[in-house]
N, C-alpha and C positions, 0 to 999 in steps of 0.2 A: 462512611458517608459517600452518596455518589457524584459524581464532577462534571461539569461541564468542560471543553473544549473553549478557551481562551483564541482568538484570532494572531497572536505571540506566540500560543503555541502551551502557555500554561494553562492548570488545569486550577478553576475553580469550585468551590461546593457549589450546590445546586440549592442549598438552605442557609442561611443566617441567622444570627441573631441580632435584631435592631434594637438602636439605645435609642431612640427619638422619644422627647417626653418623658422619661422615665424618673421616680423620682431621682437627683443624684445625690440626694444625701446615701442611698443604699444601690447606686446602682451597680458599683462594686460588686456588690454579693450578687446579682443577678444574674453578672456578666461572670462570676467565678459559678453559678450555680450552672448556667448555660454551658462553659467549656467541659465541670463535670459532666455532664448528662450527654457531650459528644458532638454539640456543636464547634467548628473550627474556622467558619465565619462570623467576623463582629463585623458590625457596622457602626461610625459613630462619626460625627460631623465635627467642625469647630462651630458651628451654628449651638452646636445639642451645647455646649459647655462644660460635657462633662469627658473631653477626652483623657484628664489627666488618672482621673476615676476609672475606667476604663484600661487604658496603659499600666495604672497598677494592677489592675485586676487580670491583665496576665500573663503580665510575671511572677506573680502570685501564684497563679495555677498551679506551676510547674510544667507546663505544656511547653515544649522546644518553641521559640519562637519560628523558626520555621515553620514549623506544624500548623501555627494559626494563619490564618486567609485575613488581612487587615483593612479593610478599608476605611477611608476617611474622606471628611469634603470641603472643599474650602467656597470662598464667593467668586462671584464674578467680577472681581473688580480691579482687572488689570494687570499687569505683567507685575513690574516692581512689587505691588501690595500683594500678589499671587506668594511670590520669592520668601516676603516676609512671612506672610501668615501661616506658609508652608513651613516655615521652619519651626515657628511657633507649634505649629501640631506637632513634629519630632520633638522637641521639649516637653511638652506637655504629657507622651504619649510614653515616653523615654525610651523611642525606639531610632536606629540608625537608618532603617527604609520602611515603608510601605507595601503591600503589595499591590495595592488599587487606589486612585485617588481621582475622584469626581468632583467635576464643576456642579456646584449643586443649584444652580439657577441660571437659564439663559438671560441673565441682567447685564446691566453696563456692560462691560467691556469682554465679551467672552472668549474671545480671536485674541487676544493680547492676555488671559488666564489661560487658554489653551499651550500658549506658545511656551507660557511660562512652564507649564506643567512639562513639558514636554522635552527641557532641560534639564528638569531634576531624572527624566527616565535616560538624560543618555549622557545622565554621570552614575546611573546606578542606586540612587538612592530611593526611585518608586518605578515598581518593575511594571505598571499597567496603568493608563489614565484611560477617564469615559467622563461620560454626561448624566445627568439628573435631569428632569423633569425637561425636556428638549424634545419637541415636535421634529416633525422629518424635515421642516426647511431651515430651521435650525442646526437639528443634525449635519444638513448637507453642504453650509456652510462650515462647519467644520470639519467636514472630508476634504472641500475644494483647499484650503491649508496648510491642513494635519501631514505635516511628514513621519509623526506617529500615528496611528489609527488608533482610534476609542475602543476598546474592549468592552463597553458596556452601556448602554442608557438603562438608570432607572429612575422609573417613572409608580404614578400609581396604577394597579391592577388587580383587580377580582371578577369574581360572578360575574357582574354587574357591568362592570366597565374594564371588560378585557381585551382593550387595545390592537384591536385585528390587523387592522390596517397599518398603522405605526409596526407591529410584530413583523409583517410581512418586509415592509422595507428594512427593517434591521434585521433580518436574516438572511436577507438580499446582497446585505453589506456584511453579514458574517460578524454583526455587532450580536454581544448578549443582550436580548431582553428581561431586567432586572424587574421584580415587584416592590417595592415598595405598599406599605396596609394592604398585604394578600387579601387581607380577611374581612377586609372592608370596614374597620375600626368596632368588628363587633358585630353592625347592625346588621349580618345580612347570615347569625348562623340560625336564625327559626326560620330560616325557607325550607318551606315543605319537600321540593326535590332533595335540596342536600340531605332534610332530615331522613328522607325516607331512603335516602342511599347509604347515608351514616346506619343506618337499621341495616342493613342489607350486608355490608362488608366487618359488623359490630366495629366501627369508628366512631370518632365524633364529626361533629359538622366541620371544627375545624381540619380536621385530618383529611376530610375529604375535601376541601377548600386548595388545601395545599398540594395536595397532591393530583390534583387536576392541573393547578397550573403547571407544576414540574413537568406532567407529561404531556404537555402544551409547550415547553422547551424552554418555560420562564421561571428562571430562580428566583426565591421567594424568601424575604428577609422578617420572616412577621417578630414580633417583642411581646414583651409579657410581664409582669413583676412576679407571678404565681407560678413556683416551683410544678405543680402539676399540670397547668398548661406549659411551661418551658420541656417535660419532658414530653407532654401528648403530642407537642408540636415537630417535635423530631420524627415520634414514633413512624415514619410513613414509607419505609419502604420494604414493610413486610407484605404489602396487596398493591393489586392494580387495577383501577379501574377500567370495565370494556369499554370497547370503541362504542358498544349502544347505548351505555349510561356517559360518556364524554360527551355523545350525541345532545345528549338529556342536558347535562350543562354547560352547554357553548349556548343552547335554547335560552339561557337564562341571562345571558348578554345584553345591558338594556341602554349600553354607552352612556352611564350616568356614575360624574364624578360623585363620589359621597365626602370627599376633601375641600371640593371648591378651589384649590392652590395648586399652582398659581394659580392667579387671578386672569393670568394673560391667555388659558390654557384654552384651545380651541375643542370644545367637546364633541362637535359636528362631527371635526376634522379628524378626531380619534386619536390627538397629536399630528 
């Protein structure tokens, strides 16, 4: 699996596996189906409800817990409620640290869940915090603060709505640009470019979805319940796309959410 450079200095995958949505009566088996097949990023929220699901599923593996890349995300609502809820996820997850732990809404109080966050990394218990779905003025009030720095914003990002503007300031700041729905929830694998590029390198739409962004410098978390999409989705770092088909879909950029959410999200603005 290949890794990105962390702004800490660790290295993260440059692919995941997302539980959002996912049914949880089996997501266990998806998240066990996903670590075999070589995924070593999970993602999974206290929003999703299914961290305890998750948490067992791998230790299950048999994968070193080290080995796995964890992240997890709590709300914005405050220092104290941060402290708690955060520990709630380590119960839930029945792990002793984290490796990554995201505010997952710039809502109420984010400056007072930031600070919290940022306690638990310098007792050791989560070795990297960042932000979710956070615009650059957003962002930069949590720079003007942060005596940790964010390792990460993720956001949504595909085809369609790939985040130019927003990518540029967070590479500026040496933060990762994370994707959240790479894939644009589906709707957007019968576009003819990708089809005809999926033709070209024998991929799927998906593979070539994902692997544009990668080389676009943004990791990419997409989910799946179907075993052959969980492995087609890895499959991608046997080819590379040219600079004159990248060309082809950066063209296909149309700065339009297909999420809607937030609701607060500036789509002008690009974040």
């Amino acid at each position: 699996m290949e890794t990105i450079k962390l702004n800490n200095g660790m290295d993260m995958p440059v692919l995941g596996f997302g539980t959002y949505l996912s049914d949880n009566t089996h997501i266990g088996k998806y998240v066990e189906q996903a670590i075999r097949a070589g995924y070593r990023l999970i993602d999974t929220a206290a929003y999703y409800h299914n961290e305890a699901a998750v948490g067992y599923s791998i230790h299950k593996s048999g994968v070193a817990r080290e080995d796995i890349f964890l992240t997890t995300k709590v709300m914005s609502d405050g220092y104290d409620a941060t402290i708690a809820a955060l520990n709630d996820s380590f119960t839930k997850l029945a792990v002793d640290y984290c490796d990554l732990v995201l505010i997952h809404w710039p809502t109420n109080d984010s400056i007072g869940t930031y600070q919290a966050l940022e306690s638990f990394v310098k007792d050791g218990s989560v070795r990297a915090i960042g932000l979710s779905n956070f615009n650059s003025e957003e962002t930069e009030a949590i720079l003007n603060i942060a005596t940790v720095k964010p390792v990460v914003n993720q956001v949504e990002t595909h085809i369609n709505f790939q985040q130019k503007k927003l990518h540029q300031y967070l590479s500026e700041r040496e933060i990762v640009h994370q994707a959240w729905s790479p894939l644009g929830e589906g709707a957007l694998l019968g576009n003819s470019v990708v089809k005809e590029l999926a033709n070209k390198y024998k991929k799927s739409p998906a593979q070539i979805m994902l692997r544009f962004l990668i080389q676009e410098q943004v990791v990419v978390i997409p989910k799946s319940t179907r075993l052959e999409h969980i492995k087609n989705n890895i499959d991608i770092f046997d080819f590379k796309i040219t600079n004159e088909d990248m060309n082809l879909l950066r063209l296909l950029d149309k700065k339009q959410s297909i999420s809607g959410w937030p609701q607060s999200m500036d789509i002008e603005k690009e974040y």
